[in-house]
C-alpha positions in Angstrom: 20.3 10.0 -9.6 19.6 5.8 -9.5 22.7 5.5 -11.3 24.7 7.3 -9.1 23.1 5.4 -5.9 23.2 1.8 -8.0 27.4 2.6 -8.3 28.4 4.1 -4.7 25.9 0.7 -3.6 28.4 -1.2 -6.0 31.1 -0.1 -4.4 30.4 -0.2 -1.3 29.2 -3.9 -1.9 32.9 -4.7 -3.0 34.7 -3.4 0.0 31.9 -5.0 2.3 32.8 -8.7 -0.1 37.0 -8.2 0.1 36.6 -6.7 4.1 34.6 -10.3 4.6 36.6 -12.6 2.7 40.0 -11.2 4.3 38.4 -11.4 8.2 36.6 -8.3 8.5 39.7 -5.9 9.3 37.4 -2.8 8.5 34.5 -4.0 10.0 32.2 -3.6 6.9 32.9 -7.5 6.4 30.2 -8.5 9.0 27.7 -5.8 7.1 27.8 -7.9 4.2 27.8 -11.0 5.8 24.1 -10.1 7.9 22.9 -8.5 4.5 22.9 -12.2 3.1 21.4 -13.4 6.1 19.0 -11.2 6.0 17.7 -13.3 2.8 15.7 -16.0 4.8 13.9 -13.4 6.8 13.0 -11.5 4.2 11.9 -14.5 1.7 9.7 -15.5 5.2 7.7 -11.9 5.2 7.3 -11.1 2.1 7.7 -14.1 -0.7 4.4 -15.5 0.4 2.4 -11.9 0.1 3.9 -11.2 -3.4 2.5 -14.7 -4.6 -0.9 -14.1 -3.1 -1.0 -10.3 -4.5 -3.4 -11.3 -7.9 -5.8 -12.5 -5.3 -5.8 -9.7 -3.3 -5.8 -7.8 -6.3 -9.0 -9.5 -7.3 -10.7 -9.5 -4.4 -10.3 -6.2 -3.8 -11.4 -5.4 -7.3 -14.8 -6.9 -6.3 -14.9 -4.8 -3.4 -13.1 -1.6 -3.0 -12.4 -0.8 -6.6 -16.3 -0.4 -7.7 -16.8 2.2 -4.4 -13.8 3.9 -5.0 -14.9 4.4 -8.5 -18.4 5.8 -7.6 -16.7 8.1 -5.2 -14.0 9.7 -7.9 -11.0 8.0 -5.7 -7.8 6.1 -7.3 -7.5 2.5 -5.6 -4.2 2.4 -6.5 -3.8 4.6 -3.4 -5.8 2.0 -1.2 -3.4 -0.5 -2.4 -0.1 1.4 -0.5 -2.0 0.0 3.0 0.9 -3.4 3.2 4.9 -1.9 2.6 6.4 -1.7 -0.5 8.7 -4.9 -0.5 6.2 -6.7 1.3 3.2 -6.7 -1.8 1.5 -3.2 -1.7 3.8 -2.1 -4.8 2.1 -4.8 -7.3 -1.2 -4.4 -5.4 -1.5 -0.8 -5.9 -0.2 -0.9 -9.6 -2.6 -3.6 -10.5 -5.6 -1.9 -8.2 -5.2 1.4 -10.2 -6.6 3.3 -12.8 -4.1 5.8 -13.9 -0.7 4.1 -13.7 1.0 7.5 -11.5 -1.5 7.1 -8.8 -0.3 3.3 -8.8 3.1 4.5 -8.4 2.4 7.1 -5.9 0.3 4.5 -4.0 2.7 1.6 -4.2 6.1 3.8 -3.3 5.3 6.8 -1.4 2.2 5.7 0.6 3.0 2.2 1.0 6.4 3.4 2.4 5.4 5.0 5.0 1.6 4.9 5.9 1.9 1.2 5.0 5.0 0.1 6.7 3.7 2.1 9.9 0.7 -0.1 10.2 1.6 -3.4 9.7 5.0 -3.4 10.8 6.7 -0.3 12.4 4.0 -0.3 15.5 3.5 -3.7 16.4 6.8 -4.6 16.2 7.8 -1.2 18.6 5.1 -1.8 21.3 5.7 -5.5 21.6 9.7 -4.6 21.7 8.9 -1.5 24.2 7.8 -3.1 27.4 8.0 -0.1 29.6 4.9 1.7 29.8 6.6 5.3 29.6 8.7 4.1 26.5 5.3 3.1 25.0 3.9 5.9 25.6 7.1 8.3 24.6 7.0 5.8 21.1 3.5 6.8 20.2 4.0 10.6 21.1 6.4 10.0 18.0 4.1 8.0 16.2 1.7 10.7 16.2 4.5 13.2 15.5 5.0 11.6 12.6 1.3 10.8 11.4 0.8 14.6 11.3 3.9 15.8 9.2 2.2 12.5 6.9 0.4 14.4 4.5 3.1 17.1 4.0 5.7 14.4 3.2 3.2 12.7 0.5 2.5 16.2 -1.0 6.1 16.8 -1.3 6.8 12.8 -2.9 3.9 13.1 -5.0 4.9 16.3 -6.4 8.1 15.2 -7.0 6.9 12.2 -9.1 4.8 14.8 -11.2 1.5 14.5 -10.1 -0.7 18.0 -9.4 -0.9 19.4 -5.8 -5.2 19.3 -5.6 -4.6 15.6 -7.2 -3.1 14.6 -4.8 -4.4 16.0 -2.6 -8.1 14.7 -3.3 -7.0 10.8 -3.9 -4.6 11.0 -0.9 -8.0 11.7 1.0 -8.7 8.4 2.2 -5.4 7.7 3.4 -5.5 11.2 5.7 -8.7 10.4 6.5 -7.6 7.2 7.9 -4.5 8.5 9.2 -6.6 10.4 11.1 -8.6 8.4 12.5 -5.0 6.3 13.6 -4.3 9.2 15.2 -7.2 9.7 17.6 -7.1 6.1 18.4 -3.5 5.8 19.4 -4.4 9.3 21.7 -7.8 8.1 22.7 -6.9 4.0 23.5 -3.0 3.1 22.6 -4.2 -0.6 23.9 -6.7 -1.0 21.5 -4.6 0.3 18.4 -1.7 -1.9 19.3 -4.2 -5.1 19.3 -5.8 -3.9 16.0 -2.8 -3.2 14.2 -0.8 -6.6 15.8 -3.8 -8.9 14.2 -3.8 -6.8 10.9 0.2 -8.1 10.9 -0.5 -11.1 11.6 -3.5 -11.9 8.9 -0.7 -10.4 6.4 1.7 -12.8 8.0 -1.0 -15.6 7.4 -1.6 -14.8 4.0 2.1 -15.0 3.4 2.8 -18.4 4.4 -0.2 -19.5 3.1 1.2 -17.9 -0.2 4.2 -19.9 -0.3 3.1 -22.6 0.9 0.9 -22.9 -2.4 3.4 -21.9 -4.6 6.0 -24.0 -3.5 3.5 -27.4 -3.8 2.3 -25.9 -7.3 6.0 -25.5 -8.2 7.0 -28.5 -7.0 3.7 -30.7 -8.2 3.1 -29.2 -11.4 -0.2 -29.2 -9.7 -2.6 -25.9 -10.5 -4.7 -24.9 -6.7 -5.3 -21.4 -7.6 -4.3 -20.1 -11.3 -3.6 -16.5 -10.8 -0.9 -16.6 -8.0 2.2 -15.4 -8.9 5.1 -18.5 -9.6 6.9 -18.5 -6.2 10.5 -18.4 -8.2 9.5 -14.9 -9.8 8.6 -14.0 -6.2 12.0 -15.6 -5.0 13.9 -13.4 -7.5 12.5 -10.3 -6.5 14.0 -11.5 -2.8 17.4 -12.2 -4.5 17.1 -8.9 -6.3 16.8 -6.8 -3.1 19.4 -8.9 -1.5 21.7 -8.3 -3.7 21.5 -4.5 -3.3 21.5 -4.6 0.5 25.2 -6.2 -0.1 25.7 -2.9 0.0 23.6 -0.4 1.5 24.3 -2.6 5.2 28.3 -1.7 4.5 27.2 2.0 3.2 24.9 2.5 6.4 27.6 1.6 8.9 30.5 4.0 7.1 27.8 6.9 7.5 27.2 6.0 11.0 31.1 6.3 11.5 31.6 9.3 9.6 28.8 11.3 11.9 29.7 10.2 14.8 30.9 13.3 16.2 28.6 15.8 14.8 25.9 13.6 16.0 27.1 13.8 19.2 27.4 17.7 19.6 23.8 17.8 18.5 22.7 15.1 21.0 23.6 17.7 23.4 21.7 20.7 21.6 18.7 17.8 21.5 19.2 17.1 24.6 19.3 13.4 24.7 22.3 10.7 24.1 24.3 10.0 20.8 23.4 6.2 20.9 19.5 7.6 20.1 20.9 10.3 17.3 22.6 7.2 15.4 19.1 5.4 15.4 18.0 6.9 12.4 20.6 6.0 10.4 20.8 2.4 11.9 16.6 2.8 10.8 17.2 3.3 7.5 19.5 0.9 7.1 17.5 -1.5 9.0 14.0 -0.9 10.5 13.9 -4.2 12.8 17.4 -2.8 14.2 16.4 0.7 14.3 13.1 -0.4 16.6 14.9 -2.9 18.4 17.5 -0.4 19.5 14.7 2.1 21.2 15.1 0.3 24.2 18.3 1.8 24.9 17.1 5.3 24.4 15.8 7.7 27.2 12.2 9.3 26.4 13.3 11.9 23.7 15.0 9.5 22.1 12.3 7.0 21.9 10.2 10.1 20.7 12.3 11.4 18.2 13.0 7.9 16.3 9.4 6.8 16.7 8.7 10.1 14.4 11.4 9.1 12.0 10.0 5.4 12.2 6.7 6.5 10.2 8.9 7.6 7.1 12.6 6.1 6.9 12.3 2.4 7.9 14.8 0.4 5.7 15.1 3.7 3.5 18.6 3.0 2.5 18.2 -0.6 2.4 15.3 -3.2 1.7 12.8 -0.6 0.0 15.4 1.0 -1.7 16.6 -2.0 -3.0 13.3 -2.8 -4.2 12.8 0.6 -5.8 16.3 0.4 -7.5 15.4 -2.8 -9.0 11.4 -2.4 -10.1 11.3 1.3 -11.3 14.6 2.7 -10.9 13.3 6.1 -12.7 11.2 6.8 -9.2 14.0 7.2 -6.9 13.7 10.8 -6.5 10.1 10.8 -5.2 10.8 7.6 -3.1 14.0 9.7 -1.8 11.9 13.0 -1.2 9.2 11.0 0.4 11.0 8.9 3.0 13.9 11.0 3.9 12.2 14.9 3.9 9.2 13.3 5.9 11.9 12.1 8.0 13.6 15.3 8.5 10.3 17.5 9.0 8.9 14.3 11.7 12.5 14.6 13.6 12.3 18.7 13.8 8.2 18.8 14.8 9.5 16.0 17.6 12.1 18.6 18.8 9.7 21.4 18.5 7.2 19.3 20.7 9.1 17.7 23.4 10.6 21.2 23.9 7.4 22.9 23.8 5.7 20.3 26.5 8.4 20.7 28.7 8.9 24.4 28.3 5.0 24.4 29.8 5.9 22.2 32.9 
């Protein structure tokens, strides 16, 4: 299956290079043009965290490792709390014990569990000024947060593992999940503030990360010993870029393509096209995808805040990273992202009508 994706991403990657270098007649051009932009961003979020990762690897060794032993849990799992591409791959492989529970940690719950908390909601209430489009994105949050353990069940099966495995080191992360979701129902405020700071420590701990690496790189001078080299963290940044050459191209020919069935089911859905084409400009993209919510009416806002918790940058950063670090888990990234995605989006329907059916 990575094979197949790696060569329709080639292609793809090819006509978004000859549409650029020949002024952008089809369009896909300016795909691969932000897709290289995209670089500095990306290199600004998440070189820094993958060069700090052995020292959050060690402290949490000190810490959460020894009581997650005592209790029979995997802390490979704990590890899947920052996103994928952003450090919680390598922190939850070098956090675990057996090596499929670091997978399972590092893809399927730092993909979406992880990417929900330190990006996906800080970046959608601070983007969402309105009060009833906050409130309409965290009925979708929570949407989203209960189909959670069902989509991990389905990824972790997928990858191999056994259904009460799972299910018993996945307890933490429902637990906490859990416990997300009576705060965002209980005090929205208060969740938002929380979960902004816990981005922003992360943020911290990235630039401090380069920062270091670059003068240790640069001086030949050794601060701290165990950080990864900042140019191995640089080509992990290069490698993703690469790929998103052309997944951006391959997102916007899908969006084309399903144009028009999208917009005969915006009208089943009852709610506009422009909101039924944000999940695919999510998975290509999950600070577009976000950003665009402010266009949306309610249901909208609902129904892409439930997709948000398991498709950001699906067919794009994250699977680039996938593609490139363990190509051979593809399907249970795939099953993960995008069948959590499908279940949030049809328990969102289910609930908006339901709530409105009781008015």
């Amino acid at each position: 299956m990575n094979v197949v994706i790696s060569w329709i991403l080639a292609i793809f990657a090819v006509i978004g290079g000859l549409d650029f270098l020949f002024g952008n007649k089809l369009g896909l051009g300016s795909k691969f043009e932000r897709a290289l932009a995209l670089m500095g961003p990306m290199a600004t979020s998440i070189t820094g965290v993958i060069v700090m990762v052995p020292v959050l690897t060690l402290a949490l060794q000190k810490t959460i490792v020894p009581l997650f032993g005592k209790i029979g849990f995997d802390p490979g799992v704990f590890g899947g709390l920052i996103p994928i591409d952003w450090g919680g791959f390598f922190l939850a492989k070098d956090l675990a014990i057996d090596s499929r529970l670091g997978l399972f940690g590092g893809v399927n719950v730092a993909g979406t569990f992880g990417t929900v908390l330190s990006f996906a909601i800080p970046l959608g209430m601070r983007v969402l000024k309105e009060k009833n489009k906050q409130d309409a994105f965290a009925r979708g949050i929570l949407e989203g947060l209960v189909i959670l353990p069902i989509s991990l069940i389905l990824g972790g099966l997928a990858a191999g593992l056994g259904f009460i495995e799972i299910l018993w080191h996945s307890l933490p992360i429902f637990i906490l999940s859990g416990l997300v979701l009576l705060g965002i129902w209980k005090n929205l405020p208060l969740m938002v503030r929380i979960f902004t700071v816990f981005s922003q420590i992360l943020r911290a701990i990235g630039i401090f990360g380069i920062t270091i690496g670059a003068f240790q790189q640069m001086s030949g001078v050794t601060i701290i010993p165990i950080i990864t080299p900042i140019l191995d963290a640089m080509r992990i940044i290069c490698m993703i870029t690469v790929t998103m050459l052309g997944c951006l191209p391959l997102s916007d020919f899908l969006t084309r393509i399903l144009r028009k069935p999208l917009e005969i089911l915006a009208k089943k859905i009852r709610t506009s096209p422009e909101a039924l084409s944000g999940p695919i400009m999510t998975v290509a993209s999950g600070t577009a995808g976000i950003i665009g919510m402010q266009d949306y009416d309610e249901r909208g806002i609902e129904l892409n805040a439930a997709f948000v918790v398991f498709a950001v940058s699906a067919l794009s950063a994250q699977l680039s990273f996938i593609l490139n670090n363990v190509p051979d888990y593809t399907l249970p990234y795939m099953v993960t992202k995008f069948g959590g995605g499908f279940l949030a989006v049809i328990f969102s329907v289910w609930m908006m009508n339901r709530r409105e059916n009781k008015q």
